[in-house]
N, C-alpha and C positions, 0 to 999 in steps of 0.2 A: 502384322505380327500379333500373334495370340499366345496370352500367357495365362498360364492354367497352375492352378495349385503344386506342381509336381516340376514345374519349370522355374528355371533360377531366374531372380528377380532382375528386374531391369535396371541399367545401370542409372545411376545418380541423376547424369546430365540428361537421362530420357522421362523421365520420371514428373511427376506436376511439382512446380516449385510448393513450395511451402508457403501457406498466407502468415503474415504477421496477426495475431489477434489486435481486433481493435477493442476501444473501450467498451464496445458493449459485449465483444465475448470475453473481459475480463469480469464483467459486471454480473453474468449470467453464470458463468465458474463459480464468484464468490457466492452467489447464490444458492447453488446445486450443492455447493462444499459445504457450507451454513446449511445446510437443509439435512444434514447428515449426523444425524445425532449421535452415532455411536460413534463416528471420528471425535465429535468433538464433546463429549463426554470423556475419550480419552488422554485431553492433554494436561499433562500434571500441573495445577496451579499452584502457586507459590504465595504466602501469605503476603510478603513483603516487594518481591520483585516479576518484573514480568516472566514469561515464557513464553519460549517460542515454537514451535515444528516447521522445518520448511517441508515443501509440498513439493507436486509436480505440476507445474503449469501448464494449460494450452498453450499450444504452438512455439513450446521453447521458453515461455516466460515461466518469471521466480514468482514463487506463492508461497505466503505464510497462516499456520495458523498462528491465535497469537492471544495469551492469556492478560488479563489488567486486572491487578489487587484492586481494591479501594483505593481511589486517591494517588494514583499512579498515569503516569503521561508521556508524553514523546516529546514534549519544550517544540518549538518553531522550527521544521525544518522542510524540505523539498526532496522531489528524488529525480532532479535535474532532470533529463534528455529522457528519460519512462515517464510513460502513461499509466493509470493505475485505477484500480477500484478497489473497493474492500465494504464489507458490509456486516453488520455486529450480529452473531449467533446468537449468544445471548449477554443478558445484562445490556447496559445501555450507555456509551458514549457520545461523547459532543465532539463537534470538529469545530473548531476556530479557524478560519481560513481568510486569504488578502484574492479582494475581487479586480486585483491588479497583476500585469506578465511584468515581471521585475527584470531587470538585467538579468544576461547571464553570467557573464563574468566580468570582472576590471572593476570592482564596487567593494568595500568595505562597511559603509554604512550609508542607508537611505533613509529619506524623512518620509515617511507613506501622508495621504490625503485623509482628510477625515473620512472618507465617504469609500474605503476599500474592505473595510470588516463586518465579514458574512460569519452568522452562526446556526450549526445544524444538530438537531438531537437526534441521535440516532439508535432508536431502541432495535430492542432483537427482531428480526428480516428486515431493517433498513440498512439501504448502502448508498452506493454516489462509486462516480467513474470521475478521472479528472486526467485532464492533458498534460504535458510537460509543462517542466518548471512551477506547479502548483503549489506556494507556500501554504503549511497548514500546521495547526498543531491538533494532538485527537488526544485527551482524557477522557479514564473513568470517572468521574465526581462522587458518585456513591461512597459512603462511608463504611456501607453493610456488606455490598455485593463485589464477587468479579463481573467483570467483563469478558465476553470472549468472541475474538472477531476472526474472519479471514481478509488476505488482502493480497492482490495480486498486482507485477510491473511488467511491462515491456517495453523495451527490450530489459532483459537482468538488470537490476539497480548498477549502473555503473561509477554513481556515488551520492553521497546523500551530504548537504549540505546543513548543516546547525546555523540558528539564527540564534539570537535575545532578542527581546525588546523590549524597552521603557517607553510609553505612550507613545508619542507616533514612529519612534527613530529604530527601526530595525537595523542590527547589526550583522555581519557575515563572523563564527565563533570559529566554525571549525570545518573541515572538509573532511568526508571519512568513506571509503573503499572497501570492497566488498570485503577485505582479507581483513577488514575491522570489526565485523560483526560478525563472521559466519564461524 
């Protein structure tokens, strides 16, 4: 069977399934998207609060652009069962992150090892791709500057977990669904 521009398409089940992106075409996405200065020249920043734009992701996945005032952050949190990368356009954040796979669920609060906290700085064209269940927190520190990063999940964030933490003892605050944030 031969299908030509003028011929109706082939049905669903005949068709090539769909790949899921992996971390490295979410890592090369946020890359290409950062790389585009007039999208992101155009997201409204806000002195005080973040901003956001959601995108369109390869292969079905959620993508955000995503503005940071001075001194503005995301606190401890995960984005469970997606995989993810994100990489700063411009201005320059730090990722705080645990070099440990923590439970998934049935847990309230854990005592982490001294030996799990990894820190990365990550100026404008730096990114990083991470697996499920990656606890992280990502500030801007600057006092002067936004920040402005893209960042992409897959499968769709299906929820994002809130921690605290006072020295080594992370806590589980809050669970929160996509219909929380969008």
């Amino acid at each position: 069977m031969s299908v030509s521009p003028s011929s109706p398409s082939l049905p669903a089940s005949l068709s090539a399934p769909v790949q899921a992106p992996t971390q490295a075409d979410l890592l090369d996405f946020v890359r290409r998207t950062a790389a585009d200065t007039e999208l992101i020249a155009s997201l409204p920043l806000d002195p005080e609060g973040r901003t956001w734009v959601r995108l369109e992701g390869p292969g079905g996945s959620e993508a955000w652009l995503i503005g940071w005032p001075p001194g503005t952050g995301t606190g401890w949190h995960d984005h469970a069962d997606s995989v993810g990368a994100f990489l700063t356009a411009s201005g320059e954040l730090k990722e705080y992150s645990l070099a440990a796979r923590l439970p998934t669920d049935g847990w309230k609060t854990l005592e982490l090892t001294e030996d799990v906290d990894r820190e990365r700085r990550l100026s404008a064209g730096k990114g990083r791709s991470f697996g499920r269940h990656h606890v992280h927190e990502v500030l801007n520190e600057s006092t002067e500057e936004h920040a402005i990063s893209v960042h992409a999940y897959y499968p769709p964030l299906p929820r994002i977990r809130r921690y605290s933490r006072t020295g080594q003892v992370l806590r589980l605050e809050q669970v929160e669904r996509p219909e929380d944030w969008q």
